[in-house]
C-alpha positions, 0 to 999 in steps of 0.5 A: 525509506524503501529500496527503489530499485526493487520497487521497480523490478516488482512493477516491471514484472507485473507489467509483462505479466499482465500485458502478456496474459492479455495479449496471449491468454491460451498460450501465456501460463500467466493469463491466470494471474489476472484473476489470482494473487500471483501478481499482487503477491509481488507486491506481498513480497516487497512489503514483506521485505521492506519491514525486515529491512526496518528491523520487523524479524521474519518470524513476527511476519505473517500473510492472509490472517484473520483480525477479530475487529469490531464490529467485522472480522477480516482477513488482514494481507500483512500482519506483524505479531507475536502471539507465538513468542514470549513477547507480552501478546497485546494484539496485532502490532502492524497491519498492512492491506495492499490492492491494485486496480488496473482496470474499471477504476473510476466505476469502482472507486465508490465501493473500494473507498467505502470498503477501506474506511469501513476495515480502518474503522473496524480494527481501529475499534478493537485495536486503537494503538494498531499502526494501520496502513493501505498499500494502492497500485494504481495506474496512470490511465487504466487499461481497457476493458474492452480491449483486454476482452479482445487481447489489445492492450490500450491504457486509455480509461481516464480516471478523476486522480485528484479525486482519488489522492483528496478522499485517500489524503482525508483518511491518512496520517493518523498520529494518536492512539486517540484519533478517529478510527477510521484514518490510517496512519498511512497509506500509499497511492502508487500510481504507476506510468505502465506505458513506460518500460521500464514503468515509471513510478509517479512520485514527482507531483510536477509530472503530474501537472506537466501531464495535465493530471492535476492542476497547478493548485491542486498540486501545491495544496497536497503537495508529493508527498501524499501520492509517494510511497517515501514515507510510507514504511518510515511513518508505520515502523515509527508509531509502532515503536513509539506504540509498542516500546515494551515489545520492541527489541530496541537493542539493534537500533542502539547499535547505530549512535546517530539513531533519535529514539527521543521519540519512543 
């Protein structure tokens, strides 16, 4: 599970800070953050807490590391480990990259994709028993680029959705150390209604073909769960306890006795 109404502070922030750079970039100290990381630090920040909240300790929780895959290396967002700890140090144990694209969605959905299969495959090489997950924002229609250009705010582009949700189903749900290394054990396409204040987070398949985004079919093969960000952190924490068991504290979860750890 995750703390939804966090989520919503975190999109709500990213929304007025981006609106107001475009609408007022000499005056707006934020117009910076459309070429930084401030604003997808926000969104550090919620993953972040949200593995603390599964039991992941602050100290085993690290940003912007590099991870030796193979044949690549890459500077990973979010890493889980203990190479500093009397732990038995077998590599990184969660790995987590988040993106955003808010604009130019459709041009460059070739070379994102490209770029994402190619780093699963890359760590998976190295490190096959590494829960790996991509973490997506992505907005219901992009904002313009043209417009942004003149300090309008219009989200009309149109992008192919369904495209985007099949090509990111076909390389998720990875279950087995042994599974092809290039799919995620899960990703998460937060694709986000910013016209709405406060923004409204898409993860009710029916909105989307009441709004004509998917069709009818569409929406019954993939169903919700594959645009939700529900199990995200639920499917990352449980292969990591079943992967890592012998470097997994599992003292605090035996504290809850309804807790299944038939599983680990």
């Amino acid at each position: 599970m995750y703390d939804r109404d966090q989520l919503q502070n975190v999109l709500t922030g990213i929304k007025r800070d981006f609106e107001g750079a475009i609408e007022d970039p000499d005056d707006n100290p934020n117009y910076s953050m459309i070429r930084s990381q401030e604003l997808i630090g926000r969104i550090h920040s919620f993953i972040i807490d949200q593995l603390e909240n599964n039991g992941i300790e602050e100290s085993r929780i690290h940003e912007d590391e590099v991870v030796y895959g193979y044949p690549k290396s890459k500077s990973q967002d979010i890493l889980v480990h203990d190479f500093d700890s009397r732990r038995p140090v077998v590599g990184p144990h969660i790995s987590i990259n988040v993106r955003s694209q808010l604009s130019s969605i459709g041009k460059n959905y070739d070379t994102i994709y490209e770029r994402i299969f190619a780093e699963s495959t890359s760590l998976h090489n190295r490190f096959p028993y590494l829960p790996l997950g991509y973490f997506f924002l992505l907005p219901k229609r992009g904002y313009d680029s043209d417009a942004k250009n003149d300090n309008r705010i219009e989200r009309s582009e149109e992008y192919d959705i369904e495209k985007y949700i099949d090509s990111f189903a076909s390389i998720s749900g990875r279950e087995d150390p042994n599974d092809n290394v290039w799919k995620y054990e899960a990703i998460c396409l937060l694709i986000v209604d910013f016209s709405q204040d406060p923004p409204m987070i898409m993860d009710n398949i029916d909105y989307y073909v009441e709004e004509g985004i998917v069709s009818a079919d569409f929406a019954e093969t993939y169903g919700s769960k594959i645009i939700s960000v529900d199990d995200f952190f639920d499917k990352l924490i449980r292969d990591y306890k079943r992967r890592y068991a012998l470097v997994h504290d599992f003292s605090s979860d035996r504290d809850d006795p309804n807790q299944d750890l038939s599983g680990y």
